[in-house]
C-alpha positions in Angstrom: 0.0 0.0 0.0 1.0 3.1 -1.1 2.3 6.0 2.2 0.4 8.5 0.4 -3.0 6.5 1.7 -1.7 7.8 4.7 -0.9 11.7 4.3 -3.9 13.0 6.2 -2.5 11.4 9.6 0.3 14.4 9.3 -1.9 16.7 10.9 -1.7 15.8 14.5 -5.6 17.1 15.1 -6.5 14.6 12.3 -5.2 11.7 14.1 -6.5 12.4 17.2 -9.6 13.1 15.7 -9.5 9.6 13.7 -8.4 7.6 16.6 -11.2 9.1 18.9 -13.9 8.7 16.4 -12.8 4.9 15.3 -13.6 3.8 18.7 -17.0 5.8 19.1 -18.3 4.5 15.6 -17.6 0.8 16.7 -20.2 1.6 19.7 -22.7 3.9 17.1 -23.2 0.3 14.8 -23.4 -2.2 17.8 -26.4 0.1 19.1 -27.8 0.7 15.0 -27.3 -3.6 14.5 -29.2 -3.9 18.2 -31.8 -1.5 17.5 -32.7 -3.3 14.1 -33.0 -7.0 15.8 -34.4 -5.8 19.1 -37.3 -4.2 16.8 -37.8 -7.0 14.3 -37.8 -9.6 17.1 -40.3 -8.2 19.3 -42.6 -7.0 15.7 -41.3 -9.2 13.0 -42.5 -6.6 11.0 -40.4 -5.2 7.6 -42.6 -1.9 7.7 -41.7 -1.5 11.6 -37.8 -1.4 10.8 -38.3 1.2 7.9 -40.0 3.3 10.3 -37.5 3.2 12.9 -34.4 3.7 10.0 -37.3 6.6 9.3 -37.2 8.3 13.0 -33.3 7.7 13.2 -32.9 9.8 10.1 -36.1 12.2 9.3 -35.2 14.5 12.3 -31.7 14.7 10.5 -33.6 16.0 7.2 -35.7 18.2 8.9 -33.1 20.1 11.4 -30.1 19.6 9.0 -30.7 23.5 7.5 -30.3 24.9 11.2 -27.0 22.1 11.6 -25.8 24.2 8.7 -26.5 27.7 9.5 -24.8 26.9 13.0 -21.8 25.7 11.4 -21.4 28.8 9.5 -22.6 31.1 12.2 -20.6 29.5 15.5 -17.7 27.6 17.1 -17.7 24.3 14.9 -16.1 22.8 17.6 -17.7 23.8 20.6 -20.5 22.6 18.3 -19.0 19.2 17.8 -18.1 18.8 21.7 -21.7 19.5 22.4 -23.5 16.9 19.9 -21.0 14.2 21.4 -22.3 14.9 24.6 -26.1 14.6 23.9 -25.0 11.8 21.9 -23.9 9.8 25.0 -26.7 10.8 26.9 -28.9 9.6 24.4 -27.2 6.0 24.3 -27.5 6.5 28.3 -30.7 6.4 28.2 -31.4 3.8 25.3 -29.3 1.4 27.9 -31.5 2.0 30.9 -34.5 1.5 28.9 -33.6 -2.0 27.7 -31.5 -2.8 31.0 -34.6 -2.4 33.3 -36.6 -4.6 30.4 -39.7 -2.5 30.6 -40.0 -1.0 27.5 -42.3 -0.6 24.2 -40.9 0.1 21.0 -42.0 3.4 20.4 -39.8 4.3 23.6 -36.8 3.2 21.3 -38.4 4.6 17.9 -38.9 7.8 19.9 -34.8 7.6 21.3 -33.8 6.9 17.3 -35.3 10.2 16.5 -33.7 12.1 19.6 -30.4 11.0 17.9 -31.6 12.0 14.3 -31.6 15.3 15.9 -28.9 15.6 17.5 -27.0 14.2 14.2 -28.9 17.1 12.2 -26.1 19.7 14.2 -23.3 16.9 14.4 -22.4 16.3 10.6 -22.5 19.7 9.4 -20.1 20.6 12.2 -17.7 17.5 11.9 -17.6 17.5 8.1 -16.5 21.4 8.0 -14.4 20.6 11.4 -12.1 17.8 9.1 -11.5 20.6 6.6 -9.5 22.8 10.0 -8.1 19.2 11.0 -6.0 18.8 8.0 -2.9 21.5 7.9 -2.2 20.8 4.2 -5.1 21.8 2.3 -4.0 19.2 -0.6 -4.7 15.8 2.2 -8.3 17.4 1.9 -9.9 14.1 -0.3 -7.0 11.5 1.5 -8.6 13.2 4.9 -12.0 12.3 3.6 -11.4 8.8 2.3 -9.6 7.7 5.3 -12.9 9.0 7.5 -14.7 6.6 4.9 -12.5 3.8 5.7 -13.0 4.4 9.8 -16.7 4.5 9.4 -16.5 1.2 7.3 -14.0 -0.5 9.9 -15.9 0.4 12.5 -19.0 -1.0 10.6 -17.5 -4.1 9.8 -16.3 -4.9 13.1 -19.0 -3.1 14.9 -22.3 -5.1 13.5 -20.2 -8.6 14.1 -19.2 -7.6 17.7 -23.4 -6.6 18.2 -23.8 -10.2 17.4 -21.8 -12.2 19.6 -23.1 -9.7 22.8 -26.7 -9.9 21.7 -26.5 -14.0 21.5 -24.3 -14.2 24.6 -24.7 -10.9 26.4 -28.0 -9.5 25.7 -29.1 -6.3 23.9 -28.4 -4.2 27.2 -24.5 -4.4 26.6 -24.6 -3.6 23.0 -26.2 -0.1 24.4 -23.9 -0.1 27.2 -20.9 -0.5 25.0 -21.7 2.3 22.5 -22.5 4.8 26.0 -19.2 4.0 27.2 -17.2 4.7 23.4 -18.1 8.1 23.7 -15.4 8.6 26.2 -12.8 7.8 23.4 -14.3 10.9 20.7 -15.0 13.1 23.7 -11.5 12.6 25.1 -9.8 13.5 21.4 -11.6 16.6 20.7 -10.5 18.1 23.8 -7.1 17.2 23.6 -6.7 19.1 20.5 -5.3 22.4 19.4 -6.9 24.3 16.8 -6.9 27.7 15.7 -8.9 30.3 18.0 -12.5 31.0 16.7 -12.7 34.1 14.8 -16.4 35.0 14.9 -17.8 37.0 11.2 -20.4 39.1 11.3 -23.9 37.9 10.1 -25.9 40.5 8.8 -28.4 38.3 7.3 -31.1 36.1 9.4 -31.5 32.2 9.3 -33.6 32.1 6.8 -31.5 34.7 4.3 -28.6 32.6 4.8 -30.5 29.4 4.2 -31.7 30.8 0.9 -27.7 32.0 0.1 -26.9 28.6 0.7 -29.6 27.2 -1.8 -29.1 29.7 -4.4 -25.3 28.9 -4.2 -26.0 25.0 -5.1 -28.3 26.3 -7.9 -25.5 28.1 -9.7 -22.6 25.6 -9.2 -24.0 23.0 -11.4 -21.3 20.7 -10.1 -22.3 20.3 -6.6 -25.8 20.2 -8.0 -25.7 17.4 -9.6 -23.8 15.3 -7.0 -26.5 16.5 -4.8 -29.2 15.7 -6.8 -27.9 12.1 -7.5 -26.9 11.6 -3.7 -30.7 12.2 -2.9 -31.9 9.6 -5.7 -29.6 7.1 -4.3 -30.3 7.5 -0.6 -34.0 7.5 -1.8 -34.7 4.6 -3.7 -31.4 2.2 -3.2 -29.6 2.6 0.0 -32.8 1.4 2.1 -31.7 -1.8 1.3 -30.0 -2.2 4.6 -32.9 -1.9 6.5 -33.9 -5.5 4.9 -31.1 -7.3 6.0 -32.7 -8.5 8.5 -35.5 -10.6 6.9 -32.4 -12.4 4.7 -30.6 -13.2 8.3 -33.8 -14.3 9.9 -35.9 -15.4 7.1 -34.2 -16.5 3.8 -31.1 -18.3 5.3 -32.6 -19.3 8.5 -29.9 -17.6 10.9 -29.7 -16.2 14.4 -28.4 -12.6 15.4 -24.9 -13.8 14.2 -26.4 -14.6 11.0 -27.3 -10.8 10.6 -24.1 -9.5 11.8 -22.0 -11.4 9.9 -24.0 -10.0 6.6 -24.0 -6.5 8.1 -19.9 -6.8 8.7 -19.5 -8.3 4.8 -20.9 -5.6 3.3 -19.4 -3.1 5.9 -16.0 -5.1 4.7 -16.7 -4.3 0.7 -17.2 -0.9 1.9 -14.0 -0.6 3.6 -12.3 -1.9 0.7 -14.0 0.9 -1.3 -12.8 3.8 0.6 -8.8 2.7 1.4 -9.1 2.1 -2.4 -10.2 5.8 -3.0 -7.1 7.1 0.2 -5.1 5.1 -2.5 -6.1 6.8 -5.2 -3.3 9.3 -6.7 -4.3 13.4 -6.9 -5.7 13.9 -10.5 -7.5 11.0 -11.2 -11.7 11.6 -12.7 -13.6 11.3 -9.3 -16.9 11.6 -11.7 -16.1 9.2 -13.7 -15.4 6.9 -11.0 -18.3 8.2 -9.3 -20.6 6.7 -12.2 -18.7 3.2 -12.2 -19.1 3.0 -8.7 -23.2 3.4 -8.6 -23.2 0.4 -11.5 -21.2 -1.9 -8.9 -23.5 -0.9 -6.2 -26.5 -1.9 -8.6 -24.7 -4.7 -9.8 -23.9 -5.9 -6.4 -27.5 -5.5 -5.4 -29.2 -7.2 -8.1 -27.0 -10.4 -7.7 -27.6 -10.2 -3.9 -30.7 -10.1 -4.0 -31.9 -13.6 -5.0 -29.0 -15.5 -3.8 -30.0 -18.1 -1.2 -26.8 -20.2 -0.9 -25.2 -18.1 2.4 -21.5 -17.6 0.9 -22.1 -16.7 -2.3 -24.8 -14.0 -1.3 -22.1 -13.1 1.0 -19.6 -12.2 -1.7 -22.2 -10.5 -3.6 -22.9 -8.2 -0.4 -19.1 -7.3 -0.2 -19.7 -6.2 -3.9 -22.7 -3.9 -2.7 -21.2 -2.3 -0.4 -17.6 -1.5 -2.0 -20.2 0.1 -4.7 -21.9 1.6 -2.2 -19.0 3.5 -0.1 -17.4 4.4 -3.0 -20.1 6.5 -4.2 -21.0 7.9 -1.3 -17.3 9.0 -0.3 -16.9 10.5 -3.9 -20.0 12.7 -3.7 -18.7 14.3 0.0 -15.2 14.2 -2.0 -16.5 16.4 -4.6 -18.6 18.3 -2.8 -15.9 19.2 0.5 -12.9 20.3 -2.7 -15.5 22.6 -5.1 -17.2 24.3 -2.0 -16.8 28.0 -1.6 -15.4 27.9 2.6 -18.1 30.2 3.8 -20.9 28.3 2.0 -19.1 25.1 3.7 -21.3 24.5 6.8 -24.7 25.2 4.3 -23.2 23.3 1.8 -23.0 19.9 3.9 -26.4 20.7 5.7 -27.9 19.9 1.7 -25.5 17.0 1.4 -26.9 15.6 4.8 -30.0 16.2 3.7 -29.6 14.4 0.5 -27.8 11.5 2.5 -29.5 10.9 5.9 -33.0 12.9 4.9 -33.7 10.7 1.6 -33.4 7.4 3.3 -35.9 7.5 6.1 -38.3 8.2 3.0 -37.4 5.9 1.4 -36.9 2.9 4.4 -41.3 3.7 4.3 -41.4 3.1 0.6 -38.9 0.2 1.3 -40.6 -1.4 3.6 -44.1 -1.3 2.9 -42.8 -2.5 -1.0 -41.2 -5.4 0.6 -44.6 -6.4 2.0 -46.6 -6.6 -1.1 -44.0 -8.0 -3.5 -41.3 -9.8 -1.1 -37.7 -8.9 -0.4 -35.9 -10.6 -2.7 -37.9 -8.5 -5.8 -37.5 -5.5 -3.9 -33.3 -5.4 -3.8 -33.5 -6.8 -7.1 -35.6 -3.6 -8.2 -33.0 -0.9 -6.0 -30.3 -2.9 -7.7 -31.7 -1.9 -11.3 -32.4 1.6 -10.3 -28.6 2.2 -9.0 -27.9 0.6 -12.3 -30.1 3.3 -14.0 -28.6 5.9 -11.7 -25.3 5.4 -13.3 -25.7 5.3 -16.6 -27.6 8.8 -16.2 -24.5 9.7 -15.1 -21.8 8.7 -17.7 -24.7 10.1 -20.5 -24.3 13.5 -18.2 -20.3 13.2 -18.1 -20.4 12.6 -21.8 -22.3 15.5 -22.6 -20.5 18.0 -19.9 -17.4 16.4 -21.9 -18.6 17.3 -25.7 -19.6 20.9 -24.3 -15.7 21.4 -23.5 -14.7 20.2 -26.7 -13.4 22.7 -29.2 -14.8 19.8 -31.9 -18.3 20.3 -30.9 -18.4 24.0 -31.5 -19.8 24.4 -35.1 -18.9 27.6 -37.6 
């Protein structure tokens, strides 16, 4: 591997911030994998897990303009310090609730949409935080893969680990485990030394700034687009996730392992995906291989979704999710490198938006679709839409290209 997968790790607030978060997001999936089986076993209902993906991430849709405006506006990282703490509070709280055994699900649905609110100021403030992280401006996109490559590690290791605790443990600990990682990400950010907070005026009021932040996107056809495409994908395709379930419990006959180990497979192709894009050398067409990543996502998808011999199904969710984390990195990629830095915090509000507000939409349509035609038809038909998705995409990249082109300019 090349040491250039490694540049971003120069910046000593970078690694402290990497090393802090690693550990937290190993709790954040035990508690997301826990959540998922705890509802499905006590409702055995695919509708009843897309609304709870839906009240983990709507809030995030709704409050991610305000997340955006208060990057812009405030201390990013007094910001950051803040959602950490409400964060731990909130899997404080999720622990007690299944610890003490007397609990209803919408007492968890309704904890899953505390934290989708809390994540609505969080990813606004982290993203644009990264950017001050990284001293050299240039480890910007090696910065942002190797986040990509944390959040897959921890999701490959976290979901497996929820397993073994939730067969031999019991749900309580996967809670109790992700309360306690907080420490770790809590602990970084205040050892760190970034520049002092230089506060700009704001003549404008929320709302002016949230319409300067739209109008922005509007006229920089490049973010626009990503946008627009990251919003189609989280709509329609990602929600596959929230089935995985029914394949560990109901297509290949498993046991909480069962759905752990498939969770940690594709959470492994997804790793892949982003230490291939650290790898990747300055230079390179991030659109292009932004298109050929959504056709390995669909690709992926579609072959998944009818396999029902266990290891090969298991190879096609690795495919998925390299696909998947490779298109999802690229968009934040080209979106964190073309942004103006005062439209930065806005900027990443819409991206969130696009990202965490599509899919709770979608994990409704998802799940309610699941019910009237099956599961197996339903990833098949999120498969051939990400297939759609990126051919849209090369026909756009062709045409962007043939505008450039002195040839296509007629006397």
């Amino acid at each position: 591997m090349d040491i250039s997968t490694f540049n971003a790790f120069k910046s000593r607030n970078y690694r402290l911030y990497f090393t802090g978060q690693s550990v937290s997001l190993i709790g954040t999936w035990m508690q997301k994998t826990a959540v998922s089986w705890v509802i499905y076993e006590k409702t055995h209902s695919n509708f009843m897990l897309g609304l709870t993906l839906f009240a983990s991430l709507f809030p995030s849709f709704v409050f991610s303009f305000l997340g955006g405006v208060a990057a812009d506006r405030y201390n990013r990282y007094k910001l950051l310090l803040l959602t950490q703490v409400a964060s731990m509070l909130q899997a404080v709280l999720l622990t007690l609730l299944i610890f003490f055994k007397d609990y209803s699900v919408w007492e968890i649905i309704a904890l899953s949409a505390m934290l989708g609110i809390i994540n609505a100021f969080d990813v606004p403030a982290r993203q644009s935080l990264v950017y001050e992280m990284v001293e050299n401006k240039a480890d910007l996109p090696n910065a942002l893969a190797l986040n990509s490559s944390m959040v897959n590690l921890s999701r490959l290791i976290g979901p497996g680990l929820a397993g073994l605790a939730l067969e031999k443990f019991g749900e309580d600990i996967c809670f109790g485990l992700n309360a306690f990682s907080f420490i770790a990400v809590i602990g970084s950010l205040l050892m760190m030394r970034l520049p002092k907070f230089i506060a700009t005026p704001h003549p404008k009021n929320i709302f002016g700034e949230l319409k300067e932040g739209f109008q922005y996107i509007r006229k920089t056809p490049s973010i626009f687009y990503v946008l627009l495409m990251l919003a189609l994908i989280s709509l329609f395709v990602l929600p596959f996730s929230t089935l995985i379930p029914v394949y560990a419990k109901d297509i290949f006959k498993g046991t909480a392992s069962t759905f752990g180990v498939i969770d940690s497979v594709i959470g492994l192709g997804a790793f892949s995906g982003a230490i291939f894009l650290a790898s990747l050398k300055p230079g390179r067409n991030l659109r292009r291989i932004l298109a050929i990543s959504t056709l390995v996502f669909g690709a992926g998808l579609v072959l998944f979704s009818h396999s029902t011999y266990y290891p090969v199904a298991l190879v096609f969710a690795a495919i998925s999710g390299f696909g998947m984390m490779s298109q999802i990195t690229i968009s934040n990629t080209l979106i964190q490198t073309t942004v103006d830095p005062a439209m930065r915090g806005r900027v990443i509000s819409f991206y969130a938006m696009a990202f965490f507000g599509m899919q709770p939409l979608g994990g409704l349509l998802i799940g309610t679709l699941s019910q009237l035609i099956g599961t197996p038809d339903t990833v098949m038909i999120q498969g051939f839409i990400a297939l759609l998705i990126g051919f849209l995409l090369f026909r756009f990249l062709r045409k962007a290209k043939e505008k450039r082109s002195p040839s296509s300019i007629t006397n």
